[in-house]
C-alpha distance (Angstrom), angle and dihedral (degrees) to the residues before:
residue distance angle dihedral
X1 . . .
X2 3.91 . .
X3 3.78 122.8 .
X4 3.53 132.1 -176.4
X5 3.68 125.2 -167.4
X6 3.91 124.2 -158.5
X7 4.12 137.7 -162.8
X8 3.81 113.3 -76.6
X9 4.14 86.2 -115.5
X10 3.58 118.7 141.6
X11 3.78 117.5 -71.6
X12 3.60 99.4 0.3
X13 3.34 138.3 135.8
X14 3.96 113.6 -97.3
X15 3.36 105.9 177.0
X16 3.91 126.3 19.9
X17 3.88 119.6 163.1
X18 4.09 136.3 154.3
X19 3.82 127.8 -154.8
X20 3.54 123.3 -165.3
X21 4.21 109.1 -123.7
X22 3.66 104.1 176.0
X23 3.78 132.3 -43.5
X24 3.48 127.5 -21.0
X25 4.00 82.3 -10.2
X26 3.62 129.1 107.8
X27 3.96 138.0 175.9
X28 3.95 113.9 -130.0
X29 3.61 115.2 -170.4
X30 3.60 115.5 178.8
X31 4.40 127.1 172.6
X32 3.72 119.2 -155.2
X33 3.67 121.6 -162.1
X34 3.60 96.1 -141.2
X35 3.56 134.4 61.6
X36 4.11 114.0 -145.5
X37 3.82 153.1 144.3
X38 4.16 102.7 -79.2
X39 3.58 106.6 22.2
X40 3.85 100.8 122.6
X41 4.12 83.1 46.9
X42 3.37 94.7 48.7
X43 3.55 88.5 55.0
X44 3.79 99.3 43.3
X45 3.57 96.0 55.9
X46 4.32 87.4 58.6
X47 3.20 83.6 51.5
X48 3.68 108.2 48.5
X49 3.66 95.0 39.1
X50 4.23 86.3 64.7
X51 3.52 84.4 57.9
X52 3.78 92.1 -112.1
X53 3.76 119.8 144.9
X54 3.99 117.7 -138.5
X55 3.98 103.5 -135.8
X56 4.15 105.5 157.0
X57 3.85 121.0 14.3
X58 4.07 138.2 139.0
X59 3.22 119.3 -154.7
X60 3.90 116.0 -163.2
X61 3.81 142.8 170.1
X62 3.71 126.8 -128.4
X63 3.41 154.0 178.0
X64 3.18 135.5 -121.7
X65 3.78 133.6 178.8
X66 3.84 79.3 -35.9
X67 3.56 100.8 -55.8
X68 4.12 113.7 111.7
X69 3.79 116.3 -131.7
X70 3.75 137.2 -177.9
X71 4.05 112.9 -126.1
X72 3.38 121.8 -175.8
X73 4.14 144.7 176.4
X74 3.52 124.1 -167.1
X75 4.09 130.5 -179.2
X76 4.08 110.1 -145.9
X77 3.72 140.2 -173.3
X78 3.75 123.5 -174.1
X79 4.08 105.8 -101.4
X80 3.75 106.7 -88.7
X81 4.07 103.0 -78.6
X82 3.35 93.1 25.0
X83 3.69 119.0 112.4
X84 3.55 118.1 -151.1
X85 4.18 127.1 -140.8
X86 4.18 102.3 -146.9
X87 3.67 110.3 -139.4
X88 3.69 97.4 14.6
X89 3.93 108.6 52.3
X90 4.05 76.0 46.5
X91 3.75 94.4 59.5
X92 3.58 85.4 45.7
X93 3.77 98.0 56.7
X94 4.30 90.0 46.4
X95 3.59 80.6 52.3
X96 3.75 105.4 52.0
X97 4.18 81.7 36.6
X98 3.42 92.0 71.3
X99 3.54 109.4 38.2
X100 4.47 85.9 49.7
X101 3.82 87.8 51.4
X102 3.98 93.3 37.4
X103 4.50 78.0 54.8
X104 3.58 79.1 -128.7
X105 3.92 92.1 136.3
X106 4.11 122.1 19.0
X107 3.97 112.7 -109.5
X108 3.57 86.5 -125.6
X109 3.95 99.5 52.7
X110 3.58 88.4 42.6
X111 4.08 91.1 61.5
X112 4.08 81.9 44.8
X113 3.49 88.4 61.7
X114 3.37 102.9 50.5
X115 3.63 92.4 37.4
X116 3.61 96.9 -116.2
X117 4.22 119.7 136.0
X118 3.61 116.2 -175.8
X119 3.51 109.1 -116.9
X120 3.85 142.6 -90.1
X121 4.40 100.6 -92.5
X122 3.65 82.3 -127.7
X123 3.81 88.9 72.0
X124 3.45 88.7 58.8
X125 3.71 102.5 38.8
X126 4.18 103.8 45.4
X127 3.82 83.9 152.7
X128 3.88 122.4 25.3
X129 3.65 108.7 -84.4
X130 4.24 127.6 -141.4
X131 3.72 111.2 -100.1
X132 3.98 119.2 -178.2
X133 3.23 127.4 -171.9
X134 4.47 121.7 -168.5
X135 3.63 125.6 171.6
X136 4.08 113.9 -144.0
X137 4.43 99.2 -164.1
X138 3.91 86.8 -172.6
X139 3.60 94.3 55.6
X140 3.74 97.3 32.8
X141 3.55 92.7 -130.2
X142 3.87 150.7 127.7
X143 3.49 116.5 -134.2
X144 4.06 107.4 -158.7
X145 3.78 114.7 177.3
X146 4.41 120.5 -173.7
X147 3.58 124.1 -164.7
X148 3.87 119.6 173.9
X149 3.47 135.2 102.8
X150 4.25 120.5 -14.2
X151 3.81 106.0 -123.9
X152 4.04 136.6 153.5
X153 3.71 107.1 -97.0
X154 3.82 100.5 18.1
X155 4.51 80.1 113.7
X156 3.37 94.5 47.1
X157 4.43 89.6 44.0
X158 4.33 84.2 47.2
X159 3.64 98.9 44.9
X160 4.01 94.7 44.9
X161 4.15 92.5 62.1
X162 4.13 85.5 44.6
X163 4.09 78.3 56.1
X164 3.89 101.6 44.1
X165 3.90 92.7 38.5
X166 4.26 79.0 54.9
X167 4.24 84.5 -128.1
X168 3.30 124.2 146.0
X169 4.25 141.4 -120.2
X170 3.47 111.6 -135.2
X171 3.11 96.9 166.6
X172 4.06 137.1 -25.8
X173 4.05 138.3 177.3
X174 3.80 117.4 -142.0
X175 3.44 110.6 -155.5
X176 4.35 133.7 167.8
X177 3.45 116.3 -175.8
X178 3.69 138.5 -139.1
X179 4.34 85.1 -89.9
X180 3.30 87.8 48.2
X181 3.77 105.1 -109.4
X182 3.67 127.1 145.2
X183 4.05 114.2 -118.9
X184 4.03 99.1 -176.2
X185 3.82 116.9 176.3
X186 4.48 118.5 -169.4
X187 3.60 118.3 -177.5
X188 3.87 96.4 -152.5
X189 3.81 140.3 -161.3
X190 4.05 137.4 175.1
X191 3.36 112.8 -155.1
X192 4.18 94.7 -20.1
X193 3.63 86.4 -51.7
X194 4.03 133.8 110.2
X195 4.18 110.1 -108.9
X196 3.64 113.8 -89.0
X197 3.69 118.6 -123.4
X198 4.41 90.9 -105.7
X199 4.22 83.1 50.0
X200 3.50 92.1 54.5
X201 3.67 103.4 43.3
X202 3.93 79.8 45.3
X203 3.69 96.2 58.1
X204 4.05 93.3 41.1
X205 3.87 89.5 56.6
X206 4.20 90.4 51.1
X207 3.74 89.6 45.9
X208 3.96 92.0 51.8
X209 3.88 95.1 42.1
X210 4.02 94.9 -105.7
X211 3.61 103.6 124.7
């Protein structure tokens, strides 16, 4: 297991470490200390411009001695033909972690520089995929749940309409299956509220590539 630990400044990382769990497969578990609009996409985009693919993760909130915090745990693999460097490409990622959640660098010039573009939604959608969305009044959230085809970039594609729609993760399972299909879950909230219908019609037309 490596760890880093960072300064307690504002939007930072605080925690960051990766665990090796089998081949090709590692366990990243990183703590924010800040709770905000575009976390998860921040994060993504590090990710997916290392060429690692995002095939487990949870991504909660918490609190802690009243302070809110994002903590999160995601299972990678380098893309298929990628080959992955251990320790190194990790450093990298904690690196380009902190300076995305610092807003040091844009998401989107960030993929320019690597020369990574997120793809067309038709990549990710070759057949139409299940979309639900429920409503929970008590808990003032959105529950949205995605199952279609498992493919590297479809988190990154999700998490970037949360952004631009300025809607917040809660929290969200990431899940692939043994056939390969992606079974995503995001609890989701707009200003502390659940989604209105109009938000949520809005949002499934930027997912699919219709607005």
């Amino acid at each position: 297991m490596v760890q880093r630990r960072y300064g307690p400044q504002s939007r930072t990382v605080i925690n960051f470490s990766w665990t090796p769990v089998g081949p090709e497969q590692t366990l990243l578990e990183i703590k924010t200390p800040s709770v905000r609009v575009g976390t998860l996409y921040r994060l993504a985009a590090a990710i997916y411009c290392l060429d690692l693919d995002i095939y487990s993760g949870d991504v909660d909130t918490v609190e802690e001695e009243g302070e809110m915090y994002s903590s999160d745990r995601f299972f990678l693999r380098p893309v298929e033909g990628k080959e992955s460097d251990g320790a190194e490409l990790y450093h990298s990622l904690g690196v380009l972690m902190e300076t995305l959640i610092s807003d040091r660098v844009d998401p989107e010039k960030l993929l320019q520089q690597h020369d990574h573009s997120i793809p067309d939604p038709s990549f990710f959608f070759d057949e139409p995929p299940e979309l639900v969305f429920d409503t929970d009044p008590e808990r003032k959230e959105t529950r949205f749940y995605i199952e279609t085809t498992g493919r590297t970039g479809l988190l990154i594609h999700l998490s970037r309409h949360f952004y631009l729609e300025d809607i917040n993760i809660v929290t969200a399972t990431i899940r692939t299956n043994n056939a390969g299909r992606a079974q995503d879950q995001f609890h989701l909230q707009k200003n502390g509220a659940p989604l209105t219908e109009e938000q949520c019609k809005r949002i499934e037309a930027r997912i699919l590539g219709k607005s």
